[in-house]
N, C-alpha and C positions, 0 to 999 in steps of 0.2 A: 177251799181252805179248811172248813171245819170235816172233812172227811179225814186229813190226818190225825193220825193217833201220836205220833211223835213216840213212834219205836224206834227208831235209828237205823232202820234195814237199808235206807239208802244211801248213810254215811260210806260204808266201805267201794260204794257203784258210784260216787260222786269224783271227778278228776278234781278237781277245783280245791273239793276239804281234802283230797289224797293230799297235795301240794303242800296246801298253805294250813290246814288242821288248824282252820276257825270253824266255830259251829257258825256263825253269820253265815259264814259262805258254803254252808251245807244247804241242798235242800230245806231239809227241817228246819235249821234257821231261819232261809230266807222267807221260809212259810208262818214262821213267829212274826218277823217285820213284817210281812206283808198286811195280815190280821190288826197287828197294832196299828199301823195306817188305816184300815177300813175301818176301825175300832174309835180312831181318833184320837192313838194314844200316843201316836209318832208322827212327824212332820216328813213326808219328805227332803228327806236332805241330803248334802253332799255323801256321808254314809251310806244309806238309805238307795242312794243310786250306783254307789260303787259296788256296794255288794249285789244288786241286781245284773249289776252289767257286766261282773267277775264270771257266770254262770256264764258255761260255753254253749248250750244249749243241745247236750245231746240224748236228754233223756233218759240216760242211763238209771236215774232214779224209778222213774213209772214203771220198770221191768220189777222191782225190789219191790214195789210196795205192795205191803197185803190187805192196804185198804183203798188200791186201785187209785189214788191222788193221780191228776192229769197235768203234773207241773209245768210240762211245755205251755198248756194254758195260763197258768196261773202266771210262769215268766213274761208272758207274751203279753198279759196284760198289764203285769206292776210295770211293764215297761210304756207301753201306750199310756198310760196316766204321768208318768212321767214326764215322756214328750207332751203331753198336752198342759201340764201344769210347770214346766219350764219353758214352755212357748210363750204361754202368757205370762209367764215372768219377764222375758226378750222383750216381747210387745211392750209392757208397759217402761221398759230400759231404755228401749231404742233399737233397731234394726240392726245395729250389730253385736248385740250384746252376747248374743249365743249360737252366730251364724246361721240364720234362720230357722232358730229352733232345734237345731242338729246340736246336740252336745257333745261334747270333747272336754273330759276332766281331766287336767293334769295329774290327779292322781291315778288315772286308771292305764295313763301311758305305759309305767312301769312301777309294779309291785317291789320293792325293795328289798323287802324279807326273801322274797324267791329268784330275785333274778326274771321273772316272766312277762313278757312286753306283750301288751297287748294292743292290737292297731283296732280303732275304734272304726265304723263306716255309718254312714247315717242311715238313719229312721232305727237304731234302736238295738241293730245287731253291732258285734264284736267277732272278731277269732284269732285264737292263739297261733302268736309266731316264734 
């Protein structure tokens, strides 16, 4: 995370901020939340997860960046911390609180401002339909 410079080379290679032109759901964004969570300076939260899980995963950003950022990594893991820290949120709920751990946000069903449905599948992946 602290390898980006936060030049913005990867906003125009991003589908997600093409769309919806949030800086959250750019790369770079999502690289600011992520830091502030390691940081302790954000909670994982319903936010926190939507814009993780907005990201389609196609890397398009790592070609762009000229300080070499490996964000497939960095997605792949604010998502594993996710599941792990919403599991144990389930656990201490009850067994069905978040169908074993697998999340499904209603907010992540459908984007409103865009019209963009997204079909969630478990352990952590999404894809645009």
């Amino acid at each position: 995370m602290r390898q980006c410079i936060h030049c913005g080379f990867c906003l125009p290679t991003c589908p997600t901020y093409a769309v919806l032109g949030v800086e959250m759901d750019s790369p770079r964004g999502r690289i600011y939340q992520m830091q502030a969570v390691a940081d302790g300076k954000l909670d994982i939260s319903d936010d926190f997860i939507e814009h993780m899980y907005c990201c389609v995963g196609c890397r398009a950003c790592e070609t762009a960046c000229p300080s070499g950022v490996q964000f497939g990594k960095l997605i792949e893991a604010a998502r594993e911390q996710i599941q792990l820290t919403t599991s144990s949120v389930a656990t201490e709920e009850g067994p069905d609180a978040h169908a074993r751990g697998n999340i499904v946000k209603p907010s992540l069903q459908q984007r409103p401002e865009t019209k963009i449905a997204w079909q969630p599948h478990y352990y952590g992946t999404s894809s645009l339909i």
